[in-house]
N, C-alpha and C positions, 0 to 999 in steps of 0.2 A: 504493500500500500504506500503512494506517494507520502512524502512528509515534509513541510517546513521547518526547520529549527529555527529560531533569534537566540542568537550566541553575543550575550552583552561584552564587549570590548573595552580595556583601562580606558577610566578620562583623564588619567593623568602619565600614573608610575605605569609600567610595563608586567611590572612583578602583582599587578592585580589581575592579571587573566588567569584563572582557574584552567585544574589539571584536563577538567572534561570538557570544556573551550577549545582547549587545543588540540585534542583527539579527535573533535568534530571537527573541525577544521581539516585537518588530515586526511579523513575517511571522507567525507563529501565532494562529490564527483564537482559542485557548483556553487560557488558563491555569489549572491544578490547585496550590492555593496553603495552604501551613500555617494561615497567618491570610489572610487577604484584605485584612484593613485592611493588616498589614505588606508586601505585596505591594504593594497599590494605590499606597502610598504611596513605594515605589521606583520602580515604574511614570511615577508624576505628576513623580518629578525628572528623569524623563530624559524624558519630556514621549513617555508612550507610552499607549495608550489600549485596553484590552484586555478582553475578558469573564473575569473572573475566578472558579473556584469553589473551596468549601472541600474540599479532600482533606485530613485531622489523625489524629492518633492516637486521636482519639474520636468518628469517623464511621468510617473506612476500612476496618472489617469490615463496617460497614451499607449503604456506598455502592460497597462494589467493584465490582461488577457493573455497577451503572449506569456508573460510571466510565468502567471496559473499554465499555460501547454508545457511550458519547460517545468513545471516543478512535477506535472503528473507525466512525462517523461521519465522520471528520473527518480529512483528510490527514496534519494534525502537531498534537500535544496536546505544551504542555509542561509539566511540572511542577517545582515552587521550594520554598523552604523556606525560613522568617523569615531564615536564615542560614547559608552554607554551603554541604554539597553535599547534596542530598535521598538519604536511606537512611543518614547517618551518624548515628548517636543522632539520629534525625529518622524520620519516616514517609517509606516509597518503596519499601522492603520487597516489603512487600504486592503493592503493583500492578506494580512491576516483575517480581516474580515468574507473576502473572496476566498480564498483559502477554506474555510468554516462551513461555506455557503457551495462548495464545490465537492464538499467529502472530503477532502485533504489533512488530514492530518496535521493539529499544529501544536508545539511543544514552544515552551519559553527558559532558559537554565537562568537560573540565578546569577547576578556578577553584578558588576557598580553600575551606580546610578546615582549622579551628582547629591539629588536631594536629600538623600537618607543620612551618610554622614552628617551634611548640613543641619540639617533636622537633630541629631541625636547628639551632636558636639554643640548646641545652639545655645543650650542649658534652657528652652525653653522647653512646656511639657508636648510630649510624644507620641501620647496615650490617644489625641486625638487631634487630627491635624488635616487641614485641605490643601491642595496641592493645584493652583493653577495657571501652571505650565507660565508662559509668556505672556505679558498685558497686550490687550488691542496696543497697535502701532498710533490710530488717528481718530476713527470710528469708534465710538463706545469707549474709550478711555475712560473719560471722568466720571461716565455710569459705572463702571466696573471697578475702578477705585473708589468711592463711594459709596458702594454696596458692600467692600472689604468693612466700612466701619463697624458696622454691628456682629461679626463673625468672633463668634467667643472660641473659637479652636484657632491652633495655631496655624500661621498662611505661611505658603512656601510660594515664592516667584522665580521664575529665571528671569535673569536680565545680560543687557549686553555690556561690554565695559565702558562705551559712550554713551547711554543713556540713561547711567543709574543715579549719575545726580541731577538729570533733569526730575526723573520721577523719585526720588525723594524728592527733591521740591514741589513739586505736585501734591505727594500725600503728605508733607505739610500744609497745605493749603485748604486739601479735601478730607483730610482724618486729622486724628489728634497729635500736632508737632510732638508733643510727648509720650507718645507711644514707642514702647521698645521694641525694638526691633537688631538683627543680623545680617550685616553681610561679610557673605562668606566667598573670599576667590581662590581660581587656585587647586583645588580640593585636590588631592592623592599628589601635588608636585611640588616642586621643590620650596615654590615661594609662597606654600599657602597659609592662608589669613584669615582669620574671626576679627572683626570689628562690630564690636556691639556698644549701643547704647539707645540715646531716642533719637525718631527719626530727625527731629531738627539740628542734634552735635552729628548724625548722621551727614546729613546735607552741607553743613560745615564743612565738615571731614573734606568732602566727595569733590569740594565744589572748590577746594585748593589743591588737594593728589587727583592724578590720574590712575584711572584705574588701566587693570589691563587681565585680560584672560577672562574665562567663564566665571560667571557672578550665579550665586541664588542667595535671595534676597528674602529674610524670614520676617513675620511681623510675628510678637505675641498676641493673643487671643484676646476678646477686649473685655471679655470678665474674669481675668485672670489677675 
């Protein structure tokens, strides 16, 4: 029976790819890959040699279907992501849901995923938490940040390294300047960082350093 694997890939150290990550890798005739240079080029460290194709967020409504023929084709199809675990603010979506809808077989292995350390090194609590992904770029923004104010679980955001001090500035303006909050960059490498306090020494902070690398961005809960 055909199968999909998502084999989550380090977002940072190298030495976070698990033992059966790599075995899969090894054994599978095909890899479905965000970039293929970033892939190939994990591939060539661990000295693996693999057909690789591009599955992104800017093919994968034009390529699903062929996708879906190659994975029932084929015993075991994996698919990866520059970093991470594939469908988290990443493409996998799509085809895991076609995949589902096709009989196909679909398996997810455990491995990193920015938020989670973030979340558990955050010193905020854990027990219950929402996680959503990227803010609107332009459309819906200040609904959506505005609608975080009442959320008594802890919020997890990804951001990019030039627009996290615009949006702490923002959710100064639209939540409470003194609300606590995390950001965290960096996560598994060399230069990584907790900077906590409220969002307004937050925006301080941001708004004389540059930032730089992958950010997630935590708020504490607002009954906490």
């Amino acid at each position: 029976m055909p199968r999909l694997i998502l084999v989550p890939t380090p977002i940072g150290n190298l030495e976070d790819i698990t033992l059966r990550a790599l075995r899969i890798l090894k054994e599978t005739p095909l890899i479905f890959a965000e970039d293929t240079r970033v892939t190939n080029k994990l591939l060539q460290h661990f000295e693996i040699k693999k057909k690789v194709l591009a599955f992104h967020a800017h093919n994968e409504h034009r390529f699903l279907d062929k996708t879906i023929e190659l994975i029932a084709q084929n015993e075991t199809c994996v698919l990866v992501s520059d970093a991470g675990t594939p469908g988290i603010s990443d493409p996998g979506f799509l085809l895991v849901r076609a995949c589902v809808q096709a009989g196909i077989e679909v398996e997810c292995l455990p491995g990193p995923t920015a938020f989670v350390p973030a979340l558990v090194a955050s010193g905020f609590p854990c027990d219950k938490f929402v996680f959503e992904g990227f803010l609107p770029h332009k459309k819906g923004r200040q609904t959506k940040i505005q609608a975080l104010a009442q959320e008594n679980r802890t919020i997890i955001l990804y951001e990019s390294p030039h627009r996290i001090a615009k949006t702490l500035t923002q959710m100064c303006e639209w939540l409470d300047p003194n609300r606590e909050a995390c950001v965290v960059r960096e996560i598994s490498k060399k230069f990584e960082t907790y900077h906590r306090g409220t969002l307004e020494s937050l925006k301080h902070y941001f708004e004389q350093h540059d930032a730089k690398g992958e950010i997630v961005l935590l708020l504490k809960g607002s009954a906490e």
